[in-house]
N, C-alpha and C positions, 0 to 999 in steps of 0.2 A: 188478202188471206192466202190467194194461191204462193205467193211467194214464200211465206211463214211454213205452209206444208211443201213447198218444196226444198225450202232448207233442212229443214225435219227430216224429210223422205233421205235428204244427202249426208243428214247426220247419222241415220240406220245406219245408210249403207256404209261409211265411213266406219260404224263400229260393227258391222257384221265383217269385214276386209281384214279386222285387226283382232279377231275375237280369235282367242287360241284355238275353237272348235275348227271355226272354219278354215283356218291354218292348217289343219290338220285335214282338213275336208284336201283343202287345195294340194296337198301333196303329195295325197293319194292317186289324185286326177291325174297332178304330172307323171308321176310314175307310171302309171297307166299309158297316158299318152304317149310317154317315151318308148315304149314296147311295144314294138312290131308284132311280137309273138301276139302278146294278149290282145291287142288288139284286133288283130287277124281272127282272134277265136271269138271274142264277141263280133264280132260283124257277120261270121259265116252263121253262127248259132240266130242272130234277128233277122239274117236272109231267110233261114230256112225257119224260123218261127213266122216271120213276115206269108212265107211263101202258105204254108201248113193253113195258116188262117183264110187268106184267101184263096183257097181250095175249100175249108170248109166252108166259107159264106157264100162260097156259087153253089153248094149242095152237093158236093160230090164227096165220095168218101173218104177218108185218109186210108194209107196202107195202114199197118201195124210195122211193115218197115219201116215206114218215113218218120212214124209216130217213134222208134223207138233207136233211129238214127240222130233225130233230134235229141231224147233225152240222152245217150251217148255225149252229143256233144256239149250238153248242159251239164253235166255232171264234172267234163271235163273242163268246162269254163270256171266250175265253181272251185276246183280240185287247184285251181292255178292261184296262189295266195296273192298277187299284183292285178289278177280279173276279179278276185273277191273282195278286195278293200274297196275297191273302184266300183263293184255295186254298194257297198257297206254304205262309201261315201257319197253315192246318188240316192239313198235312201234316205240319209241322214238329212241330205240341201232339201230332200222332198219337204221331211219333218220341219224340217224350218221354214220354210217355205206354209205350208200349211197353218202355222202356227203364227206365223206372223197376218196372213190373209185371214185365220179367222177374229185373231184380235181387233184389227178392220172394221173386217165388215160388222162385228157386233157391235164394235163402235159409234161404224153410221148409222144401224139399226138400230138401236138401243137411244145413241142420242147421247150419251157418257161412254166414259172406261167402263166397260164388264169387267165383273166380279166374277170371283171363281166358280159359285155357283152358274151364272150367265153361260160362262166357258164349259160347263159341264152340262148342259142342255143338251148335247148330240147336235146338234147343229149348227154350222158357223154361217147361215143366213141363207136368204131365199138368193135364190141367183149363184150361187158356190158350185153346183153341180154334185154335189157329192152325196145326194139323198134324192128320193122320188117326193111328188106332191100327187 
């Protein structure tokens, strides 16, 4: 049996590599990645998101400077159309990604294919992390 879902698992992926979305996904990324500029601009923006965060969970205050140097530089990552496709498209692998994890798990859970309704319960199974119990 593991063998049969591993084939399967290599079949996805095989049609997720060739799927014109994710073509489109993958393009975006290289572009991205070929840009010094944009990429310079997301990494100083998740430094200084990074940093912001932990400042606030040791308890200490933010400026309103630092708070608003940040959004500055947020606004100008999003302003950069080669830094905005390149979230569009980590957005997107998110969605799929999600959507394939919860067809899964309600799979295992369930014990069959879910149904639309199944898939429309708000939740893609205990263990997903994406709800409180």
């Amino acid at each position: 049996m593991a063998n049969k879902i591993e084939d399967k698992t290599k079949e996805l992926c095989e049609t997720l590599v060739v799927a014109p979305e994710m073509l489109s996904i993958r393009k975006r990324i290289d572009v991205f990645m070929a840009d010094s500029a944009a990429r310079g601009q997301y990494e100083t923006l998740m430094n200084k998101g990074q940093a912001l965060q932990e400042k606030q969970h040791q308890g200490q205050t933010l400026e309103s400077t630092e708070i608003a140097d940040f959004e500055k530089n947020r606004e100008s990552l999003l302003a950069n159309p080669v830094a905005r496709n390149f979230l569009d498209a980590q957005e997107e692998i998110h969605g799929i990604q999600k959507s394939i994890q919860k067809q899964v798990s309600k799979t295992l859970e369930l014990g069959h294919l879910p149904t639309a309704e199944d898939l429309e319960e708000g939740s893609c199974g205990s263990g997903c992390g994406c709800h409180g119990h």
